[in-house]
N, C-alpha and C positions, 0 to 999 in steps of 0.2 A: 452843454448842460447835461450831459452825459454824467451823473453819479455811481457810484462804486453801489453795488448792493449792500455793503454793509455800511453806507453812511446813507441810500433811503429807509433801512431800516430804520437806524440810530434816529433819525428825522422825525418816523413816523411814533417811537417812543417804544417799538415794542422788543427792541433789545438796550439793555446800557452799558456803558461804557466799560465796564467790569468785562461784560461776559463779550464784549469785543474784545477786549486786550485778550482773555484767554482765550478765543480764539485763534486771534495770530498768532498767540506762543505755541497754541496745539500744531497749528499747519505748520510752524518754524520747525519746530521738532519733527514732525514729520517729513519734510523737506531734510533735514540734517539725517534723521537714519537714513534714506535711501540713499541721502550721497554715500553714507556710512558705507552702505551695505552695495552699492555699487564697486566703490575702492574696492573691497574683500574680494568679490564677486573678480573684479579685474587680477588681484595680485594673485588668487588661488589660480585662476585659469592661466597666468605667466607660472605660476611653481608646476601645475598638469604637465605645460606643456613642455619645461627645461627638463620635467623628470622624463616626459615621454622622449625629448630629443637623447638623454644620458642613457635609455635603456636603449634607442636604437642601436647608438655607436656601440654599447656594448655590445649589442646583439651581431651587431658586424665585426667588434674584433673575436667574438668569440668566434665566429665562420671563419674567421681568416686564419686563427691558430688552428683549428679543427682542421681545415684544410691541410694546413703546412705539416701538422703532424700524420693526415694521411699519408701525406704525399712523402715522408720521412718510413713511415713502414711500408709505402710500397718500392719503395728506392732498396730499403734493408731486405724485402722480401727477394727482388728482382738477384741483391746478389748473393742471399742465400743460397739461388736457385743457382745462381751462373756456379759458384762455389761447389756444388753439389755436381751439376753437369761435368765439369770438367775436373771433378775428383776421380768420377765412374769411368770418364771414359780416354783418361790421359794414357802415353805409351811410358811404359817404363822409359827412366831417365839411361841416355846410352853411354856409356864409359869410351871415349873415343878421341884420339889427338884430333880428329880432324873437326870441321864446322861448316855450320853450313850459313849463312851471311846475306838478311836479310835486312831492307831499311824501313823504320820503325821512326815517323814524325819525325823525319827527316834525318836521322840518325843512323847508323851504321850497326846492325847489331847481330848477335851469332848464337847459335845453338850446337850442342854436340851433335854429329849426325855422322855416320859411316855412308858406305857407296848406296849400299841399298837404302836406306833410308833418304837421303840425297833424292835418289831416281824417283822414290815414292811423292815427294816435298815436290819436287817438278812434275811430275804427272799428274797431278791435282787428289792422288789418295790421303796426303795427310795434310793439314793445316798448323799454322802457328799462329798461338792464342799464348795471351796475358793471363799472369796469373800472380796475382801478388805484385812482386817486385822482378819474378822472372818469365820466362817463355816455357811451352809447354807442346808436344805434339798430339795432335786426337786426330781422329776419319773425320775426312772432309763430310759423312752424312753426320757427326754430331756437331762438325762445325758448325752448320744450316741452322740447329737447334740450339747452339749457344749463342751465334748472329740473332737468332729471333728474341733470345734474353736479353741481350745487349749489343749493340753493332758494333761498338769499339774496339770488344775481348779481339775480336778474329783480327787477324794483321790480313789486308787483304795484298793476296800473293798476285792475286790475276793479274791486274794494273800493270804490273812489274813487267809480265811477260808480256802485254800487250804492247806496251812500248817498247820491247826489245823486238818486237812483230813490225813497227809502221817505222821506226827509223831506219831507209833504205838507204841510208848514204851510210852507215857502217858494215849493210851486207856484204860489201868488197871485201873486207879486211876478216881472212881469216883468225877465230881464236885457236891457238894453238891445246893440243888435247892435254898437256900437262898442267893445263893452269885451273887451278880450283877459286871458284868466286864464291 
């Protein structure tokens, strides 16, 4: 026996049937805008948030180019400088039949070099460093400083003679003094 308040009113005579019906149309309407305005409410907050997800990624590939393009001039700086180093402090190129025969990533490779310069190359005063497409001799103290530019420029000689040091099974076998390697 539980009545709607709006049918004890309608009962009791003090509203009619008119200003019931608009009533319900008023709350029907009002129940339709806020779904209305719910929708909107929902689809703005999905557009906030694809644009906030589209500015992040931008904002990451733009770090990632920023990045790459640092790391692109300090690559070009690194061998401005190696370029530089070993303009200043190369030995003139020597006019000489003989050579001197170094291995180079596994390759067999030779520079002009006369006796004294030879003796220098083994004694550890001059270095052979990359340069371009050729080799180049400089003082083993700017080699340190072109090694600190780049590690690869420097052909490292030590290795070489280290292992002519620990293989004792061809210390028996004299090399004969005529022969140039």
């Amino acid at each position: 026996m539980s009545q709607t308040l709006r049918d004890q009113l309608l009962k009791a005579g003090l509203v009619s049937r008119k200003q019931v019906h608009q009533a319900d149309r008023q709350i029907g309407q009002q129940q339709f805008k806020q779904s209305k305005g719910r929708k909107k409410d929902s689809q703005d907050d999905l557009r906030n948030q694809s644009v906030r997800q589209a500015q992040a990624i931008k904002a990451t590939r733009d770090r990632e180019l920023n990045r790459q393009k640092q790391a692109r001039a300090e690559l070009k700086a690194r061998e401005a400088q190696l370029k530089q180093l070993v303009a200043q402090h190369r030995l003139p190129d020597i006019a000489s039949d003989d050579f001197y025969n170094f291995v180079d990533d596994g390759k067999v490779r030779r520079i002009p070099a006369d006796a004294a310069v030879r003796a220098r190359i083994v004694r550890g005063d001059l270095c052979v460093v990359r340069s371009g497409p050729g080799y180049v001799l400089v003082p083993s103290d700017a080699a340190i400083r072109i090694r600190e530019c780049c590690d690869k420029a420097v052909i490292n000689l030590d290795s070489e003679r280290d292992n002519a040091g620990i293989d004792k099974y061809y210390e028996e076998f004299k090399v004969p003094d005529d022969l140039v390697w």
